[in-house]
N, C-alpha and C positions, 0 to 999 in steps of 0.2 A: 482589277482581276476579272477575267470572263465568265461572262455567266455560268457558262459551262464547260467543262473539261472541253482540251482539243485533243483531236483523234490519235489513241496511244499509239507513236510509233512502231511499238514491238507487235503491235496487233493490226497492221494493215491487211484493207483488201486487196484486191487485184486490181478495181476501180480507184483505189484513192491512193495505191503505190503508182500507179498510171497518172494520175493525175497530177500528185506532188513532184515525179519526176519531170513530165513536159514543165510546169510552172518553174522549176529552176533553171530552164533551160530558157525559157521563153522570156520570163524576167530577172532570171540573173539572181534569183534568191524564192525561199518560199515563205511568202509574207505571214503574219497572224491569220488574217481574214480568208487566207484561201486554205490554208488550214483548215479554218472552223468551218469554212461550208463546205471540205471534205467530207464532214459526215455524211453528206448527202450528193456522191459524187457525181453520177449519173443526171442531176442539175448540175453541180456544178460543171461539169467535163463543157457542156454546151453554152452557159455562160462567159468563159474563160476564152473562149472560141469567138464570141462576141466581143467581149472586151478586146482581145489585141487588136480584131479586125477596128473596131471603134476607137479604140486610144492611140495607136502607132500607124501615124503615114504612111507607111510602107505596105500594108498592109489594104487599105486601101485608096491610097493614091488620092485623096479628095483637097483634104484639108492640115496646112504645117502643124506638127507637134506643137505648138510655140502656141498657139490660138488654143486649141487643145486644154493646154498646159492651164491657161488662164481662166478660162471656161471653167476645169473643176477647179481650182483655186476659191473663183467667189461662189460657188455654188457650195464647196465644202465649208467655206468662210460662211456664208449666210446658215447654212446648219447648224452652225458651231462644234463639226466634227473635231476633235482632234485627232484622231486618226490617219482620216483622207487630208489634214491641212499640215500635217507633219510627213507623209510619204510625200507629196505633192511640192509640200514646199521646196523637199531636198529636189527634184525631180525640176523645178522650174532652174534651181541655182544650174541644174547638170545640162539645162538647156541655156544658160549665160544669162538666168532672171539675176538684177542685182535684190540685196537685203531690202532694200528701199522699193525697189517696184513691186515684189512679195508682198512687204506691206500695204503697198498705195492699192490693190486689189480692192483691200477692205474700207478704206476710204474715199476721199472725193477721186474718183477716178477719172472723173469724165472731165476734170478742171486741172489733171494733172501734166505733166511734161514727158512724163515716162510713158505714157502711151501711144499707139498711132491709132490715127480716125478706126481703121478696122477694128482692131483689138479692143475700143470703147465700146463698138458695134456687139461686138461676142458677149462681151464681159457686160453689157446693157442686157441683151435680152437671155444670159443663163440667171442675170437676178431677176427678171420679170418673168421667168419657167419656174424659180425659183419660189418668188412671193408669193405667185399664181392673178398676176395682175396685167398679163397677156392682153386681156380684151377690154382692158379700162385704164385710165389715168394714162402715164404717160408709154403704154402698150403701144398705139397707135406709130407713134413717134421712132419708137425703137426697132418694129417694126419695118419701116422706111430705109434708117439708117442701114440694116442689117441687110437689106437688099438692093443697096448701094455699091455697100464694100462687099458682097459673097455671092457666089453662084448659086443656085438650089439648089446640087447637091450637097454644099458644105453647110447652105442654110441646115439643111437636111441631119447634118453631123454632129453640128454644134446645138442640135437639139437633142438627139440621142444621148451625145457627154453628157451633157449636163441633167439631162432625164435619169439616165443612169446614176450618175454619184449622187442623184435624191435618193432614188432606192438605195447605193450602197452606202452612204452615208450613215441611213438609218440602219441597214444593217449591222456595219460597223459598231456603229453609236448605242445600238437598243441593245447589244451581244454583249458591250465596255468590251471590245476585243482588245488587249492589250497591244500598245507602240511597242516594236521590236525594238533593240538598242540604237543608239546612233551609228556603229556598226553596219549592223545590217539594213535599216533604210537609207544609209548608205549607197548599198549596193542598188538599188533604184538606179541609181545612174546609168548601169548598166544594161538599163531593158529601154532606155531612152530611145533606143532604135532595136527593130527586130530582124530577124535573118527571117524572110519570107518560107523558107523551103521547110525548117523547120517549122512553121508556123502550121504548113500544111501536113507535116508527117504527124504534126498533133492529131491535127484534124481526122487523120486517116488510120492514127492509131487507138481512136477514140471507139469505148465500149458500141456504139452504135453500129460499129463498122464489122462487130468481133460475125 
């Protein structure tokens, strides 16, 4: 159960009826977590604005969903969110993750079959962003690889992800925001890709703009 009530529907503002409408539109359902940081929409409206641009290719054009995908995977796996490792998981199957490479995230990855060199690269250094072991042990090394397989701006991205679901993680995590039903994360699947134009009439119809 959540720490704290989520924001009573019959009692919305104008900022956080704004904001839980683009969120349905934007991803296809309106999660727990953007709920609870409704109460405080005017952050939230400008975070939400981040997040699609950062988690949906489309959006910015850098880096495939798919890398994305696995990025928060071990980053939420290494917190031990369930939360972000229950939206997420459904979200890697809606990307054609099988049950089996969901799971190899959180184990020997770098010795597995289900990965490619790239994807070892990502998913190496969101746990070394993760641990915070960047500039020691095998930092170095991971490092290297990751500037092998990725341009710097996707280096760029895949630090952002994975930066991000630290933070949201613990937000998540410290709030016990509750897992919507299997249902509704579910519907994840459907923000797997975003329609640009909306993406921007969020933007445009955001309190900042009023």
């Amino acid at each position: 159960m959540a720490m704290i009530p989520y924001p009573d529907d019959e009692k919305l503002s104008k900022d956080q009826e704004l904001l839980f409408d683009h969120a349905k539109i934007l991803m296809g359902r309106l999660a727990n977590a953007v709920r609870m940081a409704g109460h405080s929409p005017k952050v939230m409206q400008p975070l939400m604005g981040f997040m699609v641009a950062a988690l949906r290719h489309e959006v910015s054009g850098v880096l495939p969903m798919e890398i994305k995908a696995l990025v928060i995977l071990k980053t939420s796996t290494l917190n031990g969110c369930t939360y972000c490792i229950g939206h997420n998981s459904t979200l890697g199957r809606g990307l054609g993750f099988s049950d089996d490479k969901i799971d190899a995230v959180a184990g020997d990855y770098q010795n597995s079959e289900l990965f490619t060199a790239p994807e070892k690269a990502a998913i190496a250094w969101a746990e070394c962003l993760t641990q915070i072991n960047y500039h020691q042990g095998k930092g170095k090394a991971v490092k290297e690889q990751l500037k092998k397989h990725f341009s710097d701006p996707q280096i760029i991205e895949i630090t952002m992800v994975s930066g991000f679901f630290n933070f949201w993680n613990r937000f998540t995590d410290g709030l016990e925001i509750d897992l919507e039903s299997e249902e509704s994360v579910g519907k994840i699947k459907n923000s797997k890709k975003v329609d640009v134009e909306k993406y921007v009439a969020f933007m445009r119809d955001a309190w900042w703009n009023d």
